[in-house]
C-alpha positions in Angstrom: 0.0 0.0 0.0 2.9 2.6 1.0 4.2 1.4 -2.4 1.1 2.6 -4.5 1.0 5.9 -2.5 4.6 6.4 -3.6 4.4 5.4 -6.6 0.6 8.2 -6.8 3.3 10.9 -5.4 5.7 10.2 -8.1 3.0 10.5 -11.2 1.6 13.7 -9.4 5.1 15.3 -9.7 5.8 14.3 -12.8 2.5 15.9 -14.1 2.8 18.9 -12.3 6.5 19.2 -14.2 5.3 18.4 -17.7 2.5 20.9 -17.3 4.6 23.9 -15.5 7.3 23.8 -17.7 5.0 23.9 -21.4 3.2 26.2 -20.3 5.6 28.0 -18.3 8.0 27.6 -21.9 5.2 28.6 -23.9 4.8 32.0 -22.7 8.3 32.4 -22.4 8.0 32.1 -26.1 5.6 34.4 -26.4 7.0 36.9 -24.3 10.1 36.9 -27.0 12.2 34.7 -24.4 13.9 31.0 -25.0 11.3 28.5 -23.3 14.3 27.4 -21.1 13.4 30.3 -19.4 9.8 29.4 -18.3 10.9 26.0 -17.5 13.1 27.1 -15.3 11.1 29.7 -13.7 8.2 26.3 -13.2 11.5 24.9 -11.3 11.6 27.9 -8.9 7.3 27.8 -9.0 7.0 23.7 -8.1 10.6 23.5 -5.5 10.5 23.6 -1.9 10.6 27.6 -1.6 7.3 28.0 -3.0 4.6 24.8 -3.9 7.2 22.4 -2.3 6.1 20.0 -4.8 9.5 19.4 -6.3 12.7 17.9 -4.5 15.5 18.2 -6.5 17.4 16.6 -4.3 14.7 13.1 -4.4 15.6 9.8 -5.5 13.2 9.7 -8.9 13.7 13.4 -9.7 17.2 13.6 -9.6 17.5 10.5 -11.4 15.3 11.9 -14.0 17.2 14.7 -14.4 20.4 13.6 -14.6 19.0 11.4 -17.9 17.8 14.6 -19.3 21.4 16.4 -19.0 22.6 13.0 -20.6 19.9 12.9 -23.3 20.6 16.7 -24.3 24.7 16.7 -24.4 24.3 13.4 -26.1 21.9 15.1 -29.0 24.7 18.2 -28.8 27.1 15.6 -29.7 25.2 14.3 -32.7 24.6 17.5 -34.0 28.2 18.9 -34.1 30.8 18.0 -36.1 34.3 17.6 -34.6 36.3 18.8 -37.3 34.6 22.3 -36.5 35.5 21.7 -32.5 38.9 20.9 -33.7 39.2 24.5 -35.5 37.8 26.6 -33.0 40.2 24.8 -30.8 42.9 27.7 -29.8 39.4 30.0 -29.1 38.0 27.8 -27.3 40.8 26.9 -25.2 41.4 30.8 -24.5 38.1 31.4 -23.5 37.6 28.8 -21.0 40.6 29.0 -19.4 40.3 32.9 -19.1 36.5 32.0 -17.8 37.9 30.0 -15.2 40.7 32.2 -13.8 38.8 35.2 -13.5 35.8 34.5 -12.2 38.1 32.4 -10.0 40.3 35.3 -8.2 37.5 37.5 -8.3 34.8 35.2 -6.6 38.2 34.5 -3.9 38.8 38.7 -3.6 35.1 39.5 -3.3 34.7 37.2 -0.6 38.0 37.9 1.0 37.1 41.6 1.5 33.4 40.8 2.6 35.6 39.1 5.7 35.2 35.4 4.6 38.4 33.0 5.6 40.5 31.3 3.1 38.7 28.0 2.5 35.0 29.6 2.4 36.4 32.1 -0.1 38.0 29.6 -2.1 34.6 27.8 -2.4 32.9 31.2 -3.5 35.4 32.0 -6.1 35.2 27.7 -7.7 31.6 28.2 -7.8 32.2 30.8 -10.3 34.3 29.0 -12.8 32.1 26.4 -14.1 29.6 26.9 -17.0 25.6 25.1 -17.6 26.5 23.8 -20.7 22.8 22.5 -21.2 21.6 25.5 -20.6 24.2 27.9 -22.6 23.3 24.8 -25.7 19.7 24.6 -25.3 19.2 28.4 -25.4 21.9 28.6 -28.5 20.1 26.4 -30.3 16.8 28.5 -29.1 18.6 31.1 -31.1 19.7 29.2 -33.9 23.3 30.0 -32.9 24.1 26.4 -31.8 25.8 25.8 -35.2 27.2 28.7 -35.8 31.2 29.8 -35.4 30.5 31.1 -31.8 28.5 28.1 -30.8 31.2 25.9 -31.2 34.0 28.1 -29.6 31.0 28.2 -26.6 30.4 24.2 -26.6 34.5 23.8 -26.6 34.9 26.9 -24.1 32.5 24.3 -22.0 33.9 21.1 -22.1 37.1 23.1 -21.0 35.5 24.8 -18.1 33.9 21.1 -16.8 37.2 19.8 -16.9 39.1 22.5 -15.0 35.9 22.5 -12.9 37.0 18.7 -11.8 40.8 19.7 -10.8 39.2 22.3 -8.9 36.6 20.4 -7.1 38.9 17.7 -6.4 41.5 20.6 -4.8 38.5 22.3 -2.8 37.7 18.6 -1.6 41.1 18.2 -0.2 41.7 21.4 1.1 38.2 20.7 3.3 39.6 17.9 4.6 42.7 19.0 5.6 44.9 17.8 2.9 47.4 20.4 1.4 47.4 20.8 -2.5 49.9 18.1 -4.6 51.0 18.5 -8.4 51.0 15.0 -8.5 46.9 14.6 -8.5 46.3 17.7 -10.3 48.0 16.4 -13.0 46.6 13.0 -13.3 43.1 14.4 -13.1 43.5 16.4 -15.9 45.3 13.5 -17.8 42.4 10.9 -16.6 40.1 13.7 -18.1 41.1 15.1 -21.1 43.0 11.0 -22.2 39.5 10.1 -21.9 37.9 12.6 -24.4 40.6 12.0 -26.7 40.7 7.8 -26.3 36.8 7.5 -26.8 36.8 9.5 -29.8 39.9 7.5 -31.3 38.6 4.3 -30.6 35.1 5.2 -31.0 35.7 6.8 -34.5 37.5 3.5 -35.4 34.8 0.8 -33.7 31.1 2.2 -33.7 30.9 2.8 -37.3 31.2 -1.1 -37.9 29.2 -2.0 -34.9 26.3 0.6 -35.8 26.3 -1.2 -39.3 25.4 -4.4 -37.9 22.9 -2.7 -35.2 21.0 -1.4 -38.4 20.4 -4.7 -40.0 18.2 -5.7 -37.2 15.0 -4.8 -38.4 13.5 -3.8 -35.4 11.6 -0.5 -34.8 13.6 1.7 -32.3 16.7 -0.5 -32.1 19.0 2.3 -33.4 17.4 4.9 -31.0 18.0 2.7 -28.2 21.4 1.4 -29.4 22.2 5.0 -29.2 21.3 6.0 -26.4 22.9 3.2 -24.4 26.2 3.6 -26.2 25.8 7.4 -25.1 25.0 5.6 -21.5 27.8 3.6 -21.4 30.3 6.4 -22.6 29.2 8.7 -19.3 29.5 5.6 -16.9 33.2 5.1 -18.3 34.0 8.4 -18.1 32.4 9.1 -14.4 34.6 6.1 -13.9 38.2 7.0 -15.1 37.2 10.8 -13.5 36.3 12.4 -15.9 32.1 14.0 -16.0 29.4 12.3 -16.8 28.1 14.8 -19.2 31.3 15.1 -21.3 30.9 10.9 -22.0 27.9 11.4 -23.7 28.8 14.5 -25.5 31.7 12.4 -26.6 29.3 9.7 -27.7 27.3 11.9 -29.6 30.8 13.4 -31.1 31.5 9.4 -32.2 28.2 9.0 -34.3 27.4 12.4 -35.6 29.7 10.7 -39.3 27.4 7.6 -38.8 25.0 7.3 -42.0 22.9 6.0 -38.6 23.0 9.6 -37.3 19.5 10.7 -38.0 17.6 7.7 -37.4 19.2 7.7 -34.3 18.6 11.9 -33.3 14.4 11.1 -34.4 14.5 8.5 -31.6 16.5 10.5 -28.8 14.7 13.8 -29.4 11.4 11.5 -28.6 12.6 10.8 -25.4 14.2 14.2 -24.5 11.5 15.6 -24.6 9.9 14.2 -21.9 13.5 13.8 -20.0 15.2 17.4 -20.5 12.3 19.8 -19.5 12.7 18.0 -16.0 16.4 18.5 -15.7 15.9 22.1 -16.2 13.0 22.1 -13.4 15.1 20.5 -11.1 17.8 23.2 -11.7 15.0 25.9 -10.7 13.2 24.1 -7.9 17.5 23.6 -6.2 16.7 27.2 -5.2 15.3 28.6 -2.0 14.2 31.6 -2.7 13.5 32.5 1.0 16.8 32.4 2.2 17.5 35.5 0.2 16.0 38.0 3.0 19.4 37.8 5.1 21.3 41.1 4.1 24.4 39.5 4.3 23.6 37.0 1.9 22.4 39.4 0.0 25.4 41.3 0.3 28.0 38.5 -0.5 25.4 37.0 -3.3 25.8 40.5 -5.4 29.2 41.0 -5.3 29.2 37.4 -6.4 27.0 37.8 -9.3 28.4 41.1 -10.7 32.2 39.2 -10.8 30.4 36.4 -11.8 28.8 38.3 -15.0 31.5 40.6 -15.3 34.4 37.1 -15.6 32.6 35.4 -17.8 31.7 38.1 -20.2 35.5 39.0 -20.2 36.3 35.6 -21.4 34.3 35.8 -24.7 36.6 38.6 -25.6 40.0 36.8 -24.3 40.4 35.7 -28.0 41.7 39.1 -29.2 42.0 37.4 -32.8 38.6 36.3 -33.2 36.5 38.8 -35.6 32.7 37.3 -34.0 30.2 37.9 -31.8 32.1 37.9 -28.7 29.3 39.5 -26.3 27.2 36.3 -27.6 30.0 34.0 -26.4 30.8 35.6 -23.4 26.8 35.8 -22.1 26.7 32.2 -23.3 29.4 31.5 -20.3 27.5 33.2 -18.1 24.9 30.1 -17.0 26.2 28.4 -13.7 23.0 26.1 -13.4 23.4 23.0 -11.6 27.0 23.1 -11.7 27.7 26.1 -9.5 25.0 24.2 -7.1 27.6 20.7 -7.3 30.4 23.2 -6.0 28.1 24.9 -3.2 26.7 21.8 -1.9 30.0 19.7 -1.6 30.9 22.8 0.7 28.1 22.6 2.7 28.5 18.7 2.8 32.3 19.1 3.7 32.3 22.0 6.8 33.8 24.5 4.6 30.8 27.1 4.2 27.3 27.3 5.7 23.6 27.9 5.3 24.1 31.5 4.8 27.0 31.3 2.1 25.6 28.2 0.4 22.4 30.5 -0.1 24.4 33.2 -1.7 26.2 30.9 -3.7 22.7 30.0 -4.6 21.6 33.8 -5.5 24.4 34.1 -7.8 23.6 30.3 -9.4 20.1 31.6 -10.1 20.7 34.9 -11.4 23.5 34.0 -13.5 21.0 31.1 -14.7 18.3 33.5 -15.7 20.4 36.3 -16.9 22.0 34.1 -19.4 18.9 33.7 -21.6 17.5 37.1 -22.0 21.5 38.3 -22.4 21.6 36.3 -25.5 18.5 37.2 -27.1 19.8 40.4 -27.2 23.3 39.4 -28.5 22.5 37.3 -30.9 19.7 39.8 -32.5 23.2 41.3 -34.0 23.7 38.5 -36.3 19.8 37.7 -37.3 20.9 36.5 -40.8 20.7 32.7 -40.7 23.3 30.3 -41.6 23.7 27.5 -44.0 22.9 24.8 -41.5 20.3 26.9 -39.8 17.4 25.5 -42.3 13.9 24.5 -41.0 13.6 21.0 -40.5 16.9 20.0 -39.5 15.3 18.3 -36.5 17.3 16.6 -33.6 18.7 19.2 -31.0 16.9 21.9 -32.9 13.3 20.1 -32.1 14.6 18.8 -28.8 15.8 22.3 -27.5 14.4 24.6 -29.2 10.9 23.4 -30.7 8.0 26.0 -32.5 11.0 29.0 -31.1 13.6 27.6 -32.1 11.8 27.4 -36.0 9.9 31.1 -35.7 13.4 31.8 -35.1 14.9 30.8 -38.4 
């Protein structure tokens, strides 16, 4: 009997998520906004600070959500080609690393002279470095800038971020327990990460191609869909496993079989399922937040200096690439996003001793604001380049239906 009830609780949330974030995305959309931004906002509406019907933090929803990250860096991957990664490269590079490191001291100076100690300050200033990169994608894609020059710099920009963001956690982790910094681990981190992107693509390039041909001779409705989506599956289990992120497996996955002849079948079948997965990653981002907690002046206090170096580093980094002749507002509000990964930083230092309710809610102001500034920031960058590209056609489908549905096609 406790079972059913469960079991009734769990079909109530999920309804209450499908239907706050459609409609929530739909009159984003017709307020001129990307319907991330409603679905988001139907995160804040349904969490714990308002309806309290949404625990972000609950066995089933988190779950959930973690698939819908998956599912969307997974379609990302199938939709981009890595020969354009691979020439956006030296941009990309630039501007992540110049996203990390300022954001970085800032976040650490801000808190320093707000009369924080060393360790909560360095926790301030790592929640700053990381960047949403479903949620800078998803709202590209909105835009139908996902395929564009600047996209890919942002997408690369990302990756790099995620994987600095992993040395970083990993030193913040230490330094919380007491254990003094070592070249040694920093090193092999970013070795385990980065030797993982490269061997999956090298193998994978070589492999899946073969393997995918055989997979397409069963004549089975749905078998490449599913194929493909487990291969993406097993990708981010191997690379949560050789520490690396989760999220840059399946990116990687999607990176293997975008030169697949299988590549479309396979995007018709994921974007089915996204579309019931992603919206609910996206309202668990918005229900993480309390919104009550943000009465205490000195959150307040420590949460705006926060944001405005948060904004202000990330913005910098799109220009770091002096060389580049782009739209390097669009790439630097496309950093801006911390989502649920400035949220992973703030919660290991609440779990850890190294910060407390009242900084881990400020941390939390600047995670939400940096969220929903990022949408509305590139609206109004990108209207600059409003000409289309030559992939930006109608009827691509994939990421553009996943991500960016009836917007995403006014759009273009």
């Amino acid at each position: 009997m406790n079972d059913s009830h469960a079991f009734v609780n769990i079909l109530a949330t999920l309804i209450a998520i499908i239907l706050a974030t459609k409609l929530l995305g739909a009159l984003a959309q017709r307020l001129g906004q990307p319907s991330v931004l409603g679905e988001l906002l139907a995160g804040v509406l349904l969490g714990g600070s308002v309806l309290g019907i949404i625990d972000p933090q609950g066995p089933v929803v988190f779950a959930l959500a973690e698939l819908g990250v998956l599912i969307l860096l997974f379609e990302i991957g199938l939709h981009t080609e890595l020969g354009s990664l691979v020439r956006v490269g030296g941009t990309a590079a630039s501007v992540g690393v110049v996203g990390v490191i300022l954001p970085f001291a800032g976040g650490y100076v801000a808190a320093v002279l707000l009369g924080l100690e060393t360790l909560p300050a360095i926790v301030c200033g790592a929640a700053l470095t990381a960047t949403s990169v479903g949620i800078s994608a998803r709202v590209l894609s909105d835009l139908g800038q996902l395929d564009r020059t600047e996209g890919r710099i942002v997408l690369g920009a990302a990756v790099i971020d995620d994987v600095i963001g992993l040395i970083i956690l990993s030193l913040v982790t230490g330094l919380a327990a007491g254990v003094a910094p070592a070249p040694l681990p920093i090193l092999k981190t970013a070795a385990l990460a980065f030797g993982f992107i490269a061997a999956a693509i090298v193998i994978g390039r070589t492999l899946v191609p073969t393997i995918f041909g055989w997979i397409a001779r069963i004549e089975i409705a749905g078998t490449l869909g599913l194929f493909g989506l487990a291969f993406a599956f097993v990708l981010a289990w191997l690379a949560e496993h050789a520490g690396s992120a989760m999220i840059i497996g399946a990116f990687a996955a999607g990176l293997i079989l975008n030169p697949t002849p299988q590549r479309r079948t396979i995007e018709r079948a994921t974007t089915e399922i996204g579309h019931f997965f992603v919206p609910v990653f996206f309202a668990a981002v918005g229900a993480a937040v309390d919104i009550r907690s943000f009465l205490d002046p000195a959150t307040l206090a420590i949460g705006g200096a926060l944001i405005v170096v948060g904004i202000a580093g990330k913005m910098a980094a799109g220009f770091a690439p002096w060389w580049f002749k782009g739209n390097k507002a669009l790439i630097g509000a496309a950093m801006i996003p911390r989502g649920e990964v400035g949220l992973i930083f703030a919660q290991m230092g609440l779990a850890t001793g190294a910060i407390d309710v009242a900084l881990f809610s400020a941390i939390a102001l600047m995670v939400m604001v940096t969220t929903f500034a990022g949408p509305p920031l590139l609206q109004h960058f990108a209207a600059r380049d409003a000409i289309p590209s030559e992939v930006d056609r109608p009827g691509q489908g994939g990421v553009d239906d996943l991500v960016a549905g009836e917007y995403g096609r006014r759009k273009r």
